[in-house]
C-alpha positions in Angstrom: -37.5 31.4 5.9 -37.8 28.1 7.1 -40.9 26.8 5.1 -38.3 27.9 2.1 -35.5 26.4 3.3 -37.6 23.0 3.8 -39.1 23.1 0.5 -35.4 23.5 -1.2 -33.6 20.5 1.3 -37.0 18.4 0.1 -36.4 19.3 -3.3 -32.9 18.2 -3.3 -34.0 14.8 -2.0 -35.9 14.1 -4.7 -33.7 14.8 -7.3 -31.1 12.5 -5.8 -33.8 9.7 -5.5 -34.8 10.4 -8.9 -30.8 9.5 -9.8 -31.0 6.8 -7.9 -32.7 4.4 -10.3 -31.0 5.3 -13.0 -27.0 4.4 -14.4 -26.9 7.9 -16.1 -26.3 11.5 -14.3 -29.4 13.2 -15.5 -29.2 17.2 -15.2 -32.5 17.4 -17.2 -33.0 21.3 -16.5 -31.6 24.5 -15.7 -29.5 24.9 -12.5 -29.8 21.0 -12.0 -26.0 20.4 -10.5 -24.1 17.4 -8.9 -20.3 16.7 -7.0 -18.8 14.6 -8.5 -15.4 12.3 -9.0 -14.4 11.5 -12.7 -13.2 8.2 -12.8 -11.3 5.8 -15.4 -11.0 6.7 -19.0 -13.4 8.7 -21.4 -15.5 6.5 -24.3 -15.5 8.5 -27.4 -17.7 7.6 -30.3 -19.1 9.7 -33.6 -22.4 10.0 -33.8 -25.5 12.0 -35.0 -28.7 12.9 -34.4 -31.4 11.2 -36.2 -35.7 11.0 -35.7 -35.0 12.1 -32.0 -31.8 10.0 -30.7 -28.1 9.8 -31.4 -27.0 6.8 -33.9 -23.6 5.8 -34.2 -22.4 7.3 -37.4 -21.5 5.6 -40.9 -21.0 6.4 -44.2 -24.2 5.2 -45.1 -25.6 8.3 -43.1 -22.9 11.0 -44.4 -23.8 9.6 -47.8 -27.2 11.0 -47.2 -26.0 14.3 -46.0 -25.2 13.9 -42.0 -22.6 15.5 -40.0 -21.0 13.4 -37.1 -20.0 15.0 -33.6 -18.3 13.8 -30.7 -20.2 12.3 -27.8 -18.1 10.9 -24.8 -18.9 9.1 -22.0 -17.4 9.1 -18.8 -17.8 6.7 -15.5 -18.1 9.8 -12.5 -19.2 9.0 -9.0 -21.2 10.8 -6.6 -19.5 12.4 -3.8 -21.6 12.0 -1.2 -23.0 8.6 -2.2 -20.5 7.6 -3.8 -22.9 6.0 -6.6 -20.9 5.3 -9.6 -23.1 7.1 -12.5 -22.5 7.4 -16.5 -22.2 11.1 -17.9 -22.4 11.6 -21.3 -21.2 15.1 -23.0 -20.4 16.4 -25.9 -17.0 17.9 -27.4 -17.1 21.6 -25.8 -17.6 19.9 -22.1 -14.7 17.4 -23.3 -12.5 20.3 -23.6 -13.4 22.0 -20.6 -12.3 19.2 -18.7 -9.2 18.7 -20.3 -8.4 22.5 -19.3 -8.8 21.2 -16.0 -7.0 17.6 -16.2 -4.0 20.3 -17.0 -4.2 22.2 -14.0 -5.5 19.0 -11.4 -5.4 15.2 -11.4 -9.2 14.4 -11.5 -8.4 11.5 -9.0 -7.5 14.3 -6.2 -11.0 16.4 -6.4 -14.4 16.9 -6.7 -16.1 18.8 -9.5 -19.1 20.4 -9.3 -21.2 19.8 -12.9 -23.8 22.4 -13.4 -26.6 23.1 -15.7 -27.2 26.2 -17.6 -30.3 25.7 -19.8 -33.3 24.7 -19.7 -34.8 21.4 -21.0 -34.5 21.2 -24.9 -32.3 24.7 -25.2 -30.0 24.2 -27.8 -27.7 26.7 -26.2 -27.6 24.7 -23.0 -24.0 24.3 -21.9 -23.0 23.4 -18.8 -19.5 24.6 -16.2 -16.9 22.7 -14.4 -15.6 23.6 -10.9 -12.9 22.1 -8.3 -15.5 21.6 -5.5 -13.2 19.8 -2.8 -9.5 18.9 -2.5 -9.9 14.8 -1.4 -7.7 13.0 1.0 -5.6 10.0 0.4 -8.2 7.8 2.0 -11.1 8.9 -0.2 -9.1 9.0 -3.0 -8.1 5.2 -2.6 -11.9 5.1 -1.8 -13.0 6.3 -5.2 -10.5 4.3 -6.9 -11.6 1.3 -6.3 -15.2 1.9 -6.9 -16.7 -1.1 -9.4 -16.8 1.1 -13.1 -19.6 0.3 -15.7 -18.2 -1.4 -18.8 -18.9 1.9 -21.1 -17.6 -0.2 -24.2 -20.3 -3.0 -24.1 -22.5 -0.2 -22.7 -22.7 1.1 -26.2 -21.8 -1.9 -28.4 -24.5 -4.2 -26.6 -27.0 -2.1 -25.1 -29.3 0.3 -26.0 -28.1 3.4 -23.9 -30.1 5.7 -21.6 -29.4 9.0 -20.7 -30.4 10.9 -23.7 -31.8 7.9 -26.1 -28.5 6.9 -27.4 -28.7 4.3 -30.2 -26.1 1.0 -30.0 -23.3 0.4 -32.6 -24.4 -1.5 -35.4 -22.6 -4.8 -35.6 -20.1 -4.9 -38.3 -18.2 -7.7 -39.3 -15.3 -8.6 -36.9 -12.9 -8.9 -39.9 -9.8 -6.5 -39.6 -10.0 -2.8 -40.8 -9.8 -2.1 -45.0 -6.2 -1.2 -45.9 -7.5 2.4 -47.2 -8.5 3.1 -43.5 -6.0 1.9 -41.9 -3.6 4.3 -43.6 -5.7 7.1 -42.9 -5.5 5.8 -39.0 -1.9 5.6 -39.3 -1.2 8.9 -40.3 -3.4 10.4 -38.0 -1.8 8.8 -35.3 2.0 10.0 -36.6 1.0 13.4 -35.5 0.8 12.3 -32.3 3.5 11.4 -29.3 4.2 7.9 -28.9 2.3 7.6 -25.8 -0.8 8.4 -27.8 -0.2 5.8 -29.9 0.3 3.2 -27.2 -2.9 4.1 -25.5 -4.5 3.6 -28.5 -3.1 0.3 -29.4 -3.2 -0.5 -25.4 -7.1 0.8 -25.6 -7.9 -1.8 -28.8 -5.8 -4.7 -27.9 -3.3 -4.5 -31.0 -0.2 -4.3 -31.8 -0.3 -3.5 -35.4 -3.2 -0.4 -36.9 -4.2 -3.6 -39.7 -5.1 -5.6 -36.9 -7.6 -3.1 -35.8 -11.0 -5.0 -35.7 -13.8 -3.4 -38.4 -16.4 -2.6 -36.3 -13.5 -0.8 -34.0 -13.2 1.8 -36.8 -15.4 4.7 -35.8 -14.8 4.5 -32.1 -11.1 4.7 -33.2 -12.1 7.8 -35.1 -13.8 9.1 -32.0 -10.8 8.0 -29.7 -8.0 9.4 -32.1 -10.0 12.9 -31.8 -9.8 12.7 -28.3 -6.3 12.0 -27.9 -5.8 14.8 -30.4 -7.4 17.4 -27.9 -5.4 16.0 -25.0 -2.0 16.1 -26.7 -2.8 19.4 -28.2 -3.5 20.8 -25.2 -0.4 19.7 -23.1 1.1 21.1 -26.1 0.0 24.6 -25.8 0.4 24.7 -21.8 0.0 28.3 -19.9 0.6 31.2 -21.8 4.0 32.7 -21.3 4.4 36.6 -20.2 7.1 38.7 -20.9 7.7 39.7 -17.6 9.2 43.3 -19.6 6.1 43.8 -21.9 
């Protein structure tokens, strides 16, 4: 029992060494789990998968038949090194832990990310628990943890975790008229504090001013405020206590 219980602590030590040279949280195969703290605000962005990697999408690409999907990006740290790592997920694991942004702050706990796949399953999804209730100290602790810059993450750089491509560079002229109307009406479904996070998140005051090459990760951010909104909406089901 104890040669088994060594070889499991030693394996455990190598994952976390193997994490720590890299900015992403890797959970490259089935099982692989970490605790973790979600910190700041998700990055949104449409992409999709082409020769291998994820590229940013554009109409150039859905004019040659692809489909985007939503990949978003989220600053978490490591519990119990407190390592502040990038984890990137897709729209399913978005919506999971909005389900649980309902029912907890994610500044108060620890969540336990876990693996269920192995490498290169494409039916690999992956769970979401409360792990630990944290007290006032660590949370003031996590707070003020230095955050990557996920925004020039992905408009400079090249991107890591699972060879994600960089935003083209568009012109920095403000967005066509045609798509800023389709913005705008978008964002009149949602509650005003939607729309001033997403002006607050771009740094306008008017949808025209919105920067070109702002347009699909205002897209991506718009669907994500759409999920959030939606599901504050919807709340706990109701039961007729005389059913």
């Amino acid at each position: 029992m104890a040669m088994t219980s060594m070889w499991d602590q030693t394996e455990e030590m190598a994952k976390r060494h193997d994490q720590g040279g890299s900015t992403w949280l890797k959970l490259a195969d089935d099982g692989d789990k970490a605790v973790v703290v979600f910190l700041g605000e998700p990055h949104p962005r449409e992409v999709c998968f082409v020769d291998g990697k994820y590229e940013p999408f554009t109409e150039e690409l859905r004019a040659k038949g692809y489909k985007p999907s939503l990949r978003v990006a989220l600053n978490v740290a490591l519990e119990d090194t407190k390592e502040v790592k990038i984890l990137e997920q897709g729209v399913v694991f978005f919506k999971q832990l909005l389900q649980l942004r309902s029912k907890r702050r994610l500044d108060e706990w620890s969540f336990e990310v876990q693996r269920h796949g192995a490498a290169r399953d494409k039916n690999t999804s992956y769970s979401i628990l409360p792990e630990n209730k944290l007290t006032p100290e660590e949370q003031a602790e996590f707070k003020a943890l230095p955050l990557h810059d996920l925004e020039k993450l992905y408009t400079e750089g090249s991107g890591g975790g699972d060879s994600l491509g960089s935003y083209d560079r568009k012109s920095d002229s403000a967005v066509d008229p045609r798509t800023a109307q389709v913005i705008v009406q978008a964002l009149k479904a949602l509650p005003r504090e939607a729309v001033d996070r997403f002006c607050e998140k771009f740094g306008i005051s008017r949808i025209k001013d919105l920067p070109g090459n702002q347009v699909e990760k205002a897209k991506g951010f718009i669907e994500v405020l759409s999920s959030e909104f939606n599901a504050k909406d919807e709340g706990p089901e109701e039961v007729d206590p005389f059913a």
